[in-house]
N, C-alpha and C positions, 0 to 999 in steps of 0.2 A: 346350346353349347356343344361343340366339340368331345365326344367321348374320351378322347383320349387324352383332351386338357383336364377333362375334370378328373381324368384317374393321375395324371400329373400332378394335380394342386392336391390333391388329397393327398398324396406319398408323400409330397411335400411337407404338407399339411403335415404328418403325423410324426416325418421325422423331425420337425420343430416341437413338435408334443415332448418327442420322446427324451430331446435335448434337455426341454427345462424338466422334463422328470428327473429327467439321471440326476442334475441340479442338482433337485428339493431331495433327494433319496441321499443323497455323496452328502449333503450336509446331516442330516437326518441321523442317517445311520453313529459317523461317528460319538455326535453329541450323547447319542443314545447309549453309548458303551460308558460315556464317563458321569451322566446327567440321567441314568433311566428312569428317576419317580418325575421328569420333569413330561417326559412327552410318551409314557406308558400308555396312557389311556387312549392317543389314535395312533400309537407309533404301527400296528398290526393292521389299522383298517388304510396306512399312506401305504404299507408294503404291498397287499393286495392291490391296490388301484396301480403303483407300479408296474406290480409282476402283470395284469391286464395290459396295459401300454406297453411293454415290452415284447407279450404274447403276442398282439395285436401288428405291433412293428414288424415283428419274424415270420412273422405267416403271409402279409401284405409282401414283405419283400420275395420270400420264395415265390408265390404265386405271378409278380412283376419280371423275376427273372425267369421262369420258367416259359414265361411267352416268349417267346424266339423273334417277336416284332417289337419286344421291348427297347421304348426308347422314350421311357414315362421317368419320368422327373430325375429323384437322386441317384436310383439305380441304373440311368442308363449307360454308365460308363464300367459296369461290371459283366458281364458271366456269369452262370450258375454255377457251373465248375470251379471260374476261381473264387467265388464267394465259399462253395463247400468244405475246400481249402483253405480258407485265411478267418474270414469273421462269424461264419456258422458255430465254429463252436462256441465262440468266447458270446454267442448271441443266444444260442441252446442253453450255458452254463446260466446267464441270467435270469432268468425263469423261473430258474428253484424257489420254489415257498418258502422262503423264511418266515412268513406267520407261523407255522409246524415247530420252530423250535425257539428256546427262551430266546429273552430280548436281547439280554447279555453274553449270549453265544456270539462266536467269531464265526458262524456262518452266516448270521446275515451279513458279514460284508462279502459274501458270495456274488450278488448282482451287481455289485458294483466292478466284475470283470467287463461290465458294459463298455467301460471306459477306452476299451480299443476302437470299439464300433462307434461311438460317441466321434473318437479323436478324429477318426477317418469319413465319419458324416457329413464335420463341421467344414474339413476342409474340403465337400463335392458343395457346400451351402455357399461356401466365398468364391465357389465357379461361378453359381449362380447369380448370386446378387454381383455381377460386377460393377455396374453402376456405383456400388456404395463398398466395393473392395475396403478402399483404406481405413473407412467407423468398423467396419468388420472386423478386422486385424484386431483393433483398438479394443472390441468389445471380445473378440477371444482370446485376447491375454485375459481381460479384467475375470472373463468365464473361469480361465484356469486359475489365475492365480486367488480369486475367494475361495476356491477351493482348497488349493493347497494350500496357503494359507491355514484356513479352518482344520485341516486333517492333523496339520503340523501343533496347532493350538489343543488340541482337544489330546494327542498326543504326547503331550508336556504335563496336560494335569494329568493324565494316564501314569505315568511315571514318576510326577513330582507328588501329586495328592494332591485331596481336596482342602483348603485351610478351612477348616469347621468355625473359626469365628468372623466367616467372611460370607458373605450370599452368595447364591451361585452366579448369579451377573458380575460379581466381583471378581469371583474366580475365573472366568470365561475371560474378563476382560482383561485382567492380570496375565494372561495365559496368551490372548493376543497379541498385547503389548510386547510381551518376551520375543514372541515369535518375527511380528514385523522388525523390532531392533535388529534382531536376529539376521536374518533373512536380507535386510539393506545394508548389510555390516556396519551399523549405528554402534551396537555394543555399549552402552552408556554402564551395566556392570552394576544395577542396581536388583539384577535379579541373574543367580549366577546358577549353577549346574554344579552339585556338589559331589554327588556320587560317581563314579566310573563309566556306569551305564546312561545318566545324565550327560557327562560329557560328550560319549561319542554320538549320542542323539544330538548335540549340540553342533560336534562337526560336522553330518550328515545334514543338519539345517542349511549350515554354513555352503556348504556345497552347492547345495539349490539355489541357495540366495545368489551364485556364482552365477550359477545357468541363468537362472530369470532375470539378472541382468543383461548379462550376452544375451539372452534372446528382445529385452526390449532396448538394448542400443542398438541390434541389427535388424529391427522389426519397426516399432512401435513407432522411435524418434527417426528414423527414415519417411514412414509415412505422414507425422506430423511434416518434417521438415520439408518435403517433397506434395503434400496435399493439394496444390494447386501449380503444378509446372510452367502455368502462363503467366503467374504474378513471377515465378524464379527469372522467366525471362525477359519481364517487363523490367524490374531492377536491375537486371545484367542489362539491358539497353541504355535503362539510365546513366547509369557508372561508366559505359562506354560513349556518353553522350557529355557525360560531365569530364569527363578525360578530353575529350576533342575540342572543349570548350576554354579548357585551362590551359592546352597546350597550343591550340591552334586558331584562339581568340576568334571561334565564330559568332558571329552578330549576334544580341539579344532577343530580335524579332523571330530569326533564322531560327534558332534554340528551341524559341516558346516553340514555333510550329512543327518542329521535329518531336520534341516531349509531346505535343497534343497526337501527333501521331501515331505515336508509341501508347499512349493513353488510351486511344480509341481503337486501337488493336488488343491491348489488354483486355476492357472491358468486352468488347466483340467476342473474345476467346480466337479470334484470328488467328493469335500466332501457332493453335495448336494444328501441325501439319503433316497430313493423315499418309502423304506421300510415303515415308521409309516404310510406317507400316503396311500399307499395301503394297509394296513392293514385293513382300514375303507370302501375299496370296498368289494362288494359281489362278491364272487367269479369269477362270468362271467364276469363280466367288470374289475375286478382286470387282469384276463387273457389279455382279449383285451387289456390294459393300458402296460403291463410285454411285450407281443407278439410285440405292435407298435414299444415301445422301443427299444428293439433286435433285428426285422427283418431284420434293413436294414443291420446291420451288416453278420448277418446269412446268408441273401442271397449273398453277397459275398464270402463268403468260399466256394473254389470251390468244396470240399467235397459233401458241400448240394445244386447244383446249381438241379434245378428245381425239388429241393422238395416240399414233397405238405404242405398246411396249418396245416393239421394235425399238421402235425411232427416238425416244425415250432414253432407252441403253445406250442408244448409238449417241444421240447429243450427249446425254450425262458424260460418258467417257472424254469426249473431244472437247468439252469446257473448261476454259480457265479460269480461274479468279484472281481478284486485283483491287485495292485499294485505290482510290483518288482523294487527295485530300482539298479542301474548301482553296476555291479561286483558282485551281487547277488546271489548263484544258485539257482535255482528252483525248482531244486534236484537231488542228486549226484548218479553217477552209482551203482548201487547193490540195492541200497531203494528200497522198496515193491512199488509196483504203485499202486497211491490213485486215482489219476486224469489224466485225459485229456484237455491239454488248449488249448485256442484260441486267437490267439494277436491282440489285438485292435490296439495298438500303440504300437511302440518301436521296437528295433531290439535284438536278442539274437545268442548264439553262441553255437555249439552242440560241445560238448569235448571229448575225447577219453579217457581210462584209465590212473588214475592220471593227471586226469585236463590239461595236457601238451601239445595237440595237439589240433586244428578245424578241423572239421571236414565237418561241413556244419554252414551255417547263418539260422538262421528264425527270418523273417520280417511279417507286418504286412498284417495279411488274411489268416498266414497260422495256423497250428494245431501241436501240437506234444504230446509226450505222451500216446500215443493211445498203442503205440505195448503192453507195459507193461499190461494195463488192457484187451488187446483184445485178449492174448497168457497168460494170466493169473502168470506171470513170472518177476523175476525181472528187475529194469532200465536198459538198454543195453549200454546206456550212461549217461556223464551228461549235464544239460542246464543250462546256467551262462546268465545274462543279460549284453548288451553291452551299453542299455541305460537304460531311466526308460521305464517302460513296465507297459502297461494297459492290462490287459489278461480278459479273461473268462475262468471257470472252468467248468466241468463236473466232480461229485466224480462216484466212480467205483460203490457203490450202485444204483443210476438215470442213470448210462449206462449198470448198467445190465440189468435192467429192458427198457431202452428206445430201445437200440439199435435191441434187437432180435424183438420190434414188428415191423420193419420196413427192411424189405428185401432185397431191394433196397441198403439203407444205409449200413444197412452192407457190405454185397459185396461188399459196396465201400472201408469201411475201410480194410477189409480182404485183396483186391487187393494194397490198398494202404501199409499196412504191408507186403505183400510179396515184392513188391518193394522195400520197405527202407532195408528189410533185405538181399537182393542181393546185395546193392549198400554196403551193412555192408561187 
């Protein structure tokens, strides 16, 4: 493997360590200021194992940033310099041994200055995982708010006291329950804030409970509602499907076949259409992004089996795609040939004069079309689809120009048009 994959997965690697540390520590700590005969006995050996993973984090990253070819996993979008500046120190301050002083000291929540470095990790981690961006969202609110949450809890029995004829699970949970009513503006007023200092800790709840809102009606329930953009537009075809039907009495058969097509583009993920977005690459990486896309298909045509990149780039870009839906043709014998296709999916049927006879099947990988634009002459047959059908095109403009600059290729389709016209 790759040296510099595995110095990648490991930064990685550690900054996901250091995530669920900071976690188990941010709960830890406070419980420990209101709860200490409960988690005294390893509260000092979780501190140490901390302050190591966080050691361990700060020293890893200096030495990532200080290589000048760094371009190793979370740190590659920083500088040394501005790292020096912004999260060194709040990453220096975590460090400090809090096993060195009592448990009940307010400097162990020293490490938990981690919390910046933390905040700005998570969001280089939801670069990464794009793929699963929106469960990411989802699980970093759920990160932030067990936390506060729990800080807010454990800060209530801080202030309100422990009920001595109640257990400590009682009291914790007592302390939750406040908190959540609290924080959803529930308020049901069966546990109230009696003191001054009570209250305003009550507003300060209330406050947050504000933000955490706003932040999961402009976060959370956007991505829930948004999770799948090709089912939003499959419905939206519907309702404009069901609108043309009530208003403009289209036939029932007409209908079913339009819904099946709308169905089978759904499921395909078809309707998702990469065009605006590449619009906004530059050229060269627009090609890369068009070439990933296509190739794997490409290289299974056995037309193009060990052609080179070139040519590859060059078809990927000049390909169209297109749906045909079941009993379809694709175009009738005698038409001028525009195109050459290529079958993603689906099976089709080659027809003889006046549609009457098969003649041959094409299934998925093969090509057809070609004799027409490569003999410059009209259809010799026609093609009807037997199913729905995901094709690629090639127009007769992008194959005049593509095909003679590649030699090789040609030949092939030349040999392969002499063939189909013997078997004619």
């Amino acid at each position: 493997m790759n040296k510099n994959i595995l110095i990648k997965s490991a930064s990685n690697f550690i900054s996901f360590v250091m995530i669920i540390a900071f976690f188990v520590f941010s709960v830890f700590v406070p419980f420990n200021q209101v709860f200490p005969q409960i988690v005294s006995n390893y509260y000092n050996s979780l501190g140490w194992i901390v302050n190591l993973i966080f050691i361990f984090d700060l020293a890893l990253k200096l030495i990532l940033l200080a290589n000048k070819k760094n371009n190793l996993g979370l740190f590659s979008e920083e500088s040394l310099a501005d790292y020096l500046k912004t999260y060194f120190i709040f990453d220096l301050l975590s460090i400090f041994p809090i096993a060195l002083f009592p448990t009940n000291s307010l400097w162990q929540f020293v490490p938990l200055i981690k919390i910046f470095s933390v905040f700005n990790r998570i969001s280089f981690i939801r670069q990464i995982i794009l793929k699963f961006a929106p469960f990411a969202v989802v699980v970093q609110f759920l990160y932030w708010f067990i936390q506060i949450t729990h800080w807010i809890a454990c800060g209530w029995i801080k202030i309100d006291g422990i009920n001595e004829q109640h257990s400590i699970s009682s009291n914790y949970i007592t302390a939750l329950y406040w908190t959540t009513t609290t924080l959803t503006t529930v308020g049901y007023g069966d546990i109230v804030p009696h003191s001054n200092f009570e209250k305003l800790y009550s507003v300060v709840v209330m406050i947050i409970g504000v933000g955490l809102y706003g932040y999961l009606i402009g976060n959370v329930v956007s991505v829930i509602t948004k999770r799948d953009p090709t089912h939003e537009h499959f419905i939206s075809n519907l309702e404009n499907l069901s609108s043309l039907v009530r208003y403009r009495n289209l036939p029932k058969s007409l209908t079913a076949r339009v819904k099946q097509y709308f169905l089978y583009i759904w499921k395909n993920r078809l309707e998702h259409n990469e065009s605006s977005f590449l619009q906004k690459l530059p050229d060269g990486l627009k090609l890369e992004v068009i070439t990933f896309l296509k190739q794997d298909f490409i290289e299974k045509v056995n037309l193009f089996k060990d052609a080179g990149n070139e040519f590859i780039s060059d078809l990927a870009e000049n390909l169209r795609e297109t749906v045909i839906t079941p009993d379809e043709f694709v175009f009738h014998e005698g038409d001028f040939g525009e195109k050459v296709y290529f079958v993603i999916e689906g099976q089709l049927s080659v027809l003889t004069k006046n549609s009457n006879k098969e003649i041959a099947k094409i299934k998925k990988g093969d090509f057809f079309g070609e004799i027409a634009l490569f003999k410059n002459r009209p259809r010799n047959a026609s093609v009807k689809a037997i199913t729905f059908c995901h094709l690629y095109y090639l127009d007769k403009n992008s194959f005049d120009l593509l095909i003679p600059k590649y030699p090789l290729i040609s030949k092939k389709i030349e040999e392969k048009v002499l063939e189909r016209e013997k078997q004619d």
